[in-house]
C-alpha positions in Angstrom: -35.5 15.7 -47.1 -35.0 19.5 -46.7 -37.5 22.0 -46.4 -37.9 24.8 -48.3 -37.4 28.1 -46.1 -39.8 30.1 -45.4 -39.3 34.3 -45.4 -41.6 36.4 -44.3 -41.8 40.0 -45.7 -43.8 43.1 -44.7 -43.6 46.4 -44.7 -43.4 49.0 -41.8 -43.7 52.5 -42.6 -41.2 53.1 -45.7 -39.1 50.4 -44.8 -40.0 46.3 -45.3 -38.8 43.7 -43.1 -37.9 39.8 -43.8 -38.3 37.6 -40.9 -35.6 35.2 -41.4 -35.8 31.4 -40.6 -34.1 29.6 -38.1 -31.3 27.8 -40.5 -29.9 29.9 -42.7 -28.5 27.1 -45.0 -28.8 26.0 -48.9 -32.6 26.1 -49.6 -32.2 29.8 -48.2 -31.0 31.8 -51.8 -34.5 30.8 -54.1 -36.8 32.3 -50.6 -35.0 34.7 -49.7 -34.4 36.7 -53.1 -38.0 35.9 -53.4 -39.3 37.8 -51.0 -37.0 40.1 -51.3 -37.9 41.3 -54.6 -41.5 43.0 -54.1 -40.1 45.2 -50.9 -36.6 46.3 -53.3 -39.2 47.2 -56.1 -40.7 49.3 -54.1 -37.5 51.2 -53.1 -37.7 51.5 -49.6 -35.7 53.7 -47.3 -34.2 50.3 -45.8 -34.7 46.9 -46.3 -34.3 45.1 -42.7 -33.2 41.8 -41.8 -34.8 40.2 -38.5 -32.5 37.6 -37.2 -34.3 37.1 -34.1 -35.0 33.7 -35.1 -31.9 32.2 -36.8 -30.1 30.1 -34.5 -27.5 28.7 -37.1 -25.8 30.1 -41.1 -23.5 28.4 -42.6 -21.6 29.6 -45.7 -24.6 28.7 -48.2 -27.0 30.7 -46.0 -24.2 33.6 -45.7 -23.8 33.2 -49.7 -27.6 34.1 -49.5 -27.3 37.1 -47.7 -23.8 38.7 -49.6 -26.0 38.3 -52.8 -29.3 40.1 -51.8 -26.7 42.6 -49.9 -25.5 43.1 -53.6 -28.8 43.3 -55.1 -30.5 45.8 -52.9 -27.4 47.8 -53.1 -28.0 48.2 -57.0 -31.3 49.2 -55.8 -30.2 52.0 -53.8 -31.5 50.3 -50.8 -29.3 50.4 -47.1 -29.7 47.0 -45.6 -30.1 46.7 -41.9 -29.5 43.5 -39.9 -31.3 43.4 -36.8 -31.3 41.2 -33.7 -27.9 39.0 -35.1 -26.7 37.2 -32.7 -24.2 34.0 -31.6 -23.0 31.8 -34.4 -24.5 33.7 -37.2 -22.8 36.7 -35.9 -19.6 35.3 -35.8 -19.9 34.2 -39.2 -21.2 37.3 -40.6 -18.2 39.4 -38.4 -16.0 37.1 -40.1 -17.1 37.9 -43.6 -17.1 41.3 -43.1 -20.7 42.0 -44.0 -21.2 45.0 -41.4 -18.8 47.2 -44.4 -22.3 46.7 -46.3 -24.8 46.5 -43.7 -25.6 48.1 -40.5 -26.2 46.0 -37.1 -28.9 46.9 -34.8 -30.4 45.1 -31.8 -33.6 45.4 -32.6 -36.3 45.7 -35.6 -37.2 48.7 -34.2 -33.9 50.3 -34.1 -33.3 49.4 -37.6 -36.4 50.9 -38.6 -35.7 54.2 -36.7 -31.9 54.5 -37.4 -31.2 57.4 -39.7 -29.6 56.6 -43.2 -25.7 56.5 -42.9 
């Protein structure tokens, strides 16, 4: 029996943050827009993405991401990923999601980077 995930969201400065689970698989989408909502309401300068604890996406999980991508973007919101790294970034280099996203090492760094 699955899970539901479980997302985190908070907000730093003018910019919110989800913490992302480890397994960003199927029960991600419901979560994820979920907490998403409140901080793209809000219109931040940025919504970040912490990936420091995802170990593993798969297309459902990746799905997930490409809609909220779409969603804040309607919001005027930049999206920044931050700490992606192995399989998930491989699969989000694949789908070209950095042409909608920017990619920083750290929460930090995506909370300090400049718009554009």
């Amino acid at each position: 029996m699955s899970r539901a995930a479980r997302i985190a969201s908070r907000q730093s400065g003018d910019v919110w943050v989800l913490d992302l689970p480890q397994d960003l698989g199927a029960d991600v989408e419901s979560p994820l827009l979920e907490a998403a909502q409140p901080a793209l309401d809000a219109a931040p300068r940025a919504l970040v993405l912490d990936f420091a604890r995802v170990a593993y996406a798969n297309s459902a999980g990746v799905g997930a991401l490409v809609l909220l991508v779409q969603r804040a973007m309607k919001h005027g919101v930049p999206v920044r990923c931050a700490g992606v790294d192995g399989q998930p970034r491989v699969i989000l280099d694949r789908v070209g999601l950095a042409r909608y996203a920017s990619f920083h090492p750290t929460v930090a760094a995506a909370t300090a980077a400049e718009a554009g």
